[in-house]
C-alpha positions in Angstrom: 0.0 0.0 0.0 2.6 2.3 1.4 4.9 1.6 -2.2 1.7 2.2 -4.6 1.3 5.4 -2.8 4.2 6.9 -4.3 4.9 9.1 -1.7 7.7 12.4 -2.5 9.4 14.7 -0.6 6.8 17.2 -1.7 4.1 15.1 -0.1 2.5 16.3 3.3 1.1 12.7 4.6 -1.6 12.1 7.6 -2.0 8.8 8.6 -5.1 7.0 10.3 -4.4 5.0 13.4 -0.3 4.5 13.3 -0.8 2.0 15.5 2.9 0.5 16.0 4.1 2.6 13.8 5.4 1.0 11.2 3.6 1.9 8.4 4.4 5.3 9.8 8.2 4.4 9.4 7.4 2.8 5.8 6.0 6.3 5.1 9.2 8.4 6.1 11.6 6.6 4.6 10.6 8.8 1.7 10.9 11.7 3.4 7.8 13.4 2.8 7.8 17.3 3.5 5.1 16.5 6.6 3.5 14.0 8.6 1.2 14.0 11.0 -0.9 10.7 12.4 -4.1 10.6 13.9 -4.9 8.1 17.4 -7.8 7.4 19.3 -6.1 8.4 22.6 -2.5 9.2 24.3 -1.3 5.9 24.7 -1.9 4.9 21.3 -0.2 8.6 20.1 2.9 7.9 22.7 3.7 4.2 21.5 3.7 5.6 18.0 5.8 8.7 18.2 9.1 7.1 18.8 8.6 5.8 15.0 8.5 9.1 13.6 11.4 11.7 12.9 11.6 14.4 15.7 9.5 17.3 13.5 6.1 15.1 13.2 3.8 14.4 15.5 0.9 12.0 16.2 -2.5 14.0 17.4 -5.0 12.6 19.4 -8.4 12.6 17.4 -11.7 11.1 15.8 -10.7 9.4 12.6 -13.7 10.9 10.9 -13.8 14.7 12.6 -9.8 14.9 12.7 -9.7 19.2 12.9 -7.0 18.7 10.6 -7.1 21.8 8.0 -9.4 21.0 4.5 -6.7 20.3 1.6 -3.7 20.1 4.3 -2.5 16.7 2.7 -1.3 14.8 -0.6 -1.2 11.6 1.0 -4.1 9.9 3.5 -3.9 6.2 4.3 -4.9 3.2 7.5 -4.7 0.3 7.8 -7.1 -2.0 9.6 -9.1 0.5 10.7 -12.3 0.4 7.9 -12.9 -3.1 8.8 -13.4 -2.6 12.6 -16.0 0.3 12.0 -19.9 0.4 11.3 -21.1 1.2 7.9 -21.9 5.0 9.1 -18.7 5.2 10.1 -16.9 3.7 7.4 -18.5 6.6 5.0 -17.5 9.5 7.5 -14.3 8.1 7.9 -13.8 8.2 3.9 -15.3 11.7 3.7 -12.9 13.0 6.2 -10.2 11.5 4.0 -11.4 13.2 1.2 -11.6 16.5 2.9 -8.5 16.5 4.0 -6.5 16.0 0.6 -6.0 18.2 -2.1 -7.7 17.3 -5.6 -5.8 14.7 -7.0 -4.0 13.2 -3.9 -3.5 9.7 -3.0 -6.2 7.5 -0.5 -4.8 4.4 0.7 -6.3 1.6 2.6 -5.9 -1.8 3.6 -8.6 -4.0 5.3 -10.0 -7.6 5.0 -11.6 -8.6 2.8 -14.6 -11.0 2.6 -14.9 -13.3 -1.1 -16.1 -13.5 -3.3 -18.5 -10.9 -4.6 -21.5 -13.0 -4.6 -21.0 -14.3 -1.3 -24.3 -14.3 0.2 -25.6 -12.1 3.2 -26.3 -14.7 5.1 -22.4 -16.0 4.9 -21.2 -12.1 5.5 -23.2 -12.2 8.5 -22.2 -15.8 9.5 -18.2 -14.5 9.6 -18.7 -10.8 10.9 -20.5 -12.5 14.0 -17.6 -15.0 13.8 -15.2 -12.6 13.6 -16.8 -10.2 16.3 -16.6 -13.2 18.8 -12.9 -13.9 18.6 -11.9 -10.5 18.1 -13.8 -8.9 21.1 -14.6 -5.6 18.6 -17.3 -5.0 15.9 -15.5 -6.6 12.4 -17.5 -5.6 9.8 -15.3 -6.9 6.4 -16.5 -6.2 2.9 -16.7 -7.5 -0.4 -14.0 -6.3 -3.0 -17.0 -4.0 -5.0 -18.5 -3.1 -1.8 -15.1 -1.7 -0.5 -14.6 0.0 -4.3 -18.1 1.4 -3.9 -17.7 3.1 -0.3 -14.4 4.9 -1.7 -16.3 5.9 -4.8 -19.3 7.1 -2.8 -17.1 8.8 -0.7 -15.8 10.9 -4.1 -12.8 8.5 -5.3 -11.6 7.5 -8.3 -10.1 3.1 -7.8 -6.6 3.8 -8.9 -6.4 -0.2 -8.5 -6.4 -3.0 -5.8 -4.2 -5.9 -4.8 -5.6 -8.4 -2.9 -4.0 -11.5 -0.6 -4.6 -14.0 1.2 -5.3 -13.6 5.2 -2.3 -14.8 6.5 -2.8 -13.2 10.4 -1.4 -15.1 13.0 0.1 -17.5 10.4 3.1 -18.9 12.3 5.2 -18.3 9.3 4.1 -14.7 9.1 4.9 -14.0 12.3 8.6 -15.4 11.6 8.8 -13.5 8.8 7.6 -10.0 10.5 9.0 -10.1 14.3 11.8 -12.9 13.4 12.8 -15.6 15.8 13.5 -13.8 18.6 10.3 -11.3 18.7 8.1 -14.8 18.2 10.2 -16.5 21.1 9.4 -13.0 23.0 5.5 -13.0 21.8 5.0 -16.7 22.9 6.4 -16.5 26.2 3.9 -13.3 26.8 1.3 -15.3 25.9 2.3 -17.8 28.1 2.6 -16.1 30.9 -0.8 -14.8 30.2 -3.2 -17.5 31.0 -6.4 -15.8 28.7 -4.1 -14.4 26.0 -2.9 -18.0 24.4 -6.4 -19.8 24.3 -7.8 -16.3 22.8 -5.3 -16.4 19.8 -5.8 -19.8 19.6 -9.3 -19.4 18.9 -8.9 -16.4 16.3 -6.1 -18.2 14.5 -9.4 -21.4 14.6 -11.5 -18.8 13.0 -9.3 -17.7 10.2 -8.7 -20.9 9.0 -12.2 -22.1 9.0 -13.2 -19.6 7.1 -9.8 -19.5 5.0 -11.6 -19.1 1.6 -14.0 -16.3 2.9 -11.7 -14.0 4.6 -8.6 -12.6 2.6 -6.9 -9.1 2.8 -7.4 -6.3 0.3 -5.5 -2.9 -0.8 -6.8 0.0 -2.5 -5.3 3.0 -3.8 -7.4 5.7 -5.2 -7.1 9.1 -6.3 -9.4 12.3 -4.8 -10.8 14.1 -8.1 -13.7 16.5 -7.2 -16.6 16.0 -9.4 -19.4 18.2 -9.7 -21.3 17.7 -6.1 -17.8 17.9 -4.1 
């Protein structure tokens, strides 16, 4: 997501929900002209900032009522924050993205992704209620047209989309991100966490039942004003 978003020094970037930050230090190892990223509250901000260079800052703020300045960026993107929000939310959360860019700048999010487009209501409410169990927050994933549809509604133009497999929690993913020695560290914290272990247990269960249902989707789209924005 981060690479198709082409980011420039002349780019002033505002990201949704750093999180760990490490999209956030993804984003300014192309040395954009500004940053600034947006958390739900100071802990979230605090555990972020360390990933950013000393001039940028992480607010605290609503995703979709940031206060940030209309037009004050080139660059918005999140990541797994769409998917945890209702459908009302999901649309002010795209507006505010829109609102903040400039015409023509770059909208980047990736979320997971439910498949394939025809998949039934009943199955999309079979795996959000799946999904909502295990993950102790409201998942609400979408089909690839319906999460083309809410950026288009929201006044985007689908640049284009990439979408994998859900590969969460795989053992081998986890190798691959935190290495040996961050997996030895995350399994002994789990261990020594009697409710942690059997509660990944169970989400890692859920992802692989519903293996060919739930993937992982990115879009990139562009912000081009049409005649009711």
């Amino acid at each position: 997501m981060v690479t198709e978003l082409a980011i420039e020094p002349s780019d002033d970037v505002v990201e949704m929900w750093p999180g760990l930050g490490r999209t956030t230090a993804l984003a300014a190892g192309f040395g954009p002209r500004s940053y600034v990223g947006i958390e739900r509250g100071p802990a979230e901000a605090a555990r972020a900032q360390p990933m950013m260079p000393s001039e940028q800052r992480c607010i605290v703020a609503p995703v979709h009522n940031t206060g940030l300045p209309s037009g004050c960026a080139s660059v918005v993107f999140g990541e797994a924050l769409l998917t945890l929000e209702p459908i009302s939310r999901k649309h002010a959360i795209v507006e505010e993205a829109f609102r903040l860019l400039r015409p023509g700048g770059r909208y980047g999010i990736h979320e997971l992704l439910l498949q394939p487009d025809s998949l039934s209501e009943r199955a999309k409410a079979e795996v959000q209620r799946e999904l909502t169990k295990v993950l102790a927050v409201g998942a609400r994933p979408l089909t690839r047209s319906e999460w083309h549809a809410l950026l288009e509604d929201g006044g985007f133009h689908v640049r284009n989309d990439a979408i994998s497999p859900l590969l969460l929690l795989d053992p081998k993913t986890v190798v691959a991100d935190e290495g040996v020695g961050g997996t030895l560290s995350i399994a002994v914290r789990a261990l020594l966490h009697p409710t942690v272990l059997p509660r990944l247990v169970n989400i890692l269960q859920v992802f692989r039942r519903y293996g060919e249902t739930l993937g992982a989707i990115t879009v990139v789209a562009d912000a081009f004003p049409g005649p009711n924005r």
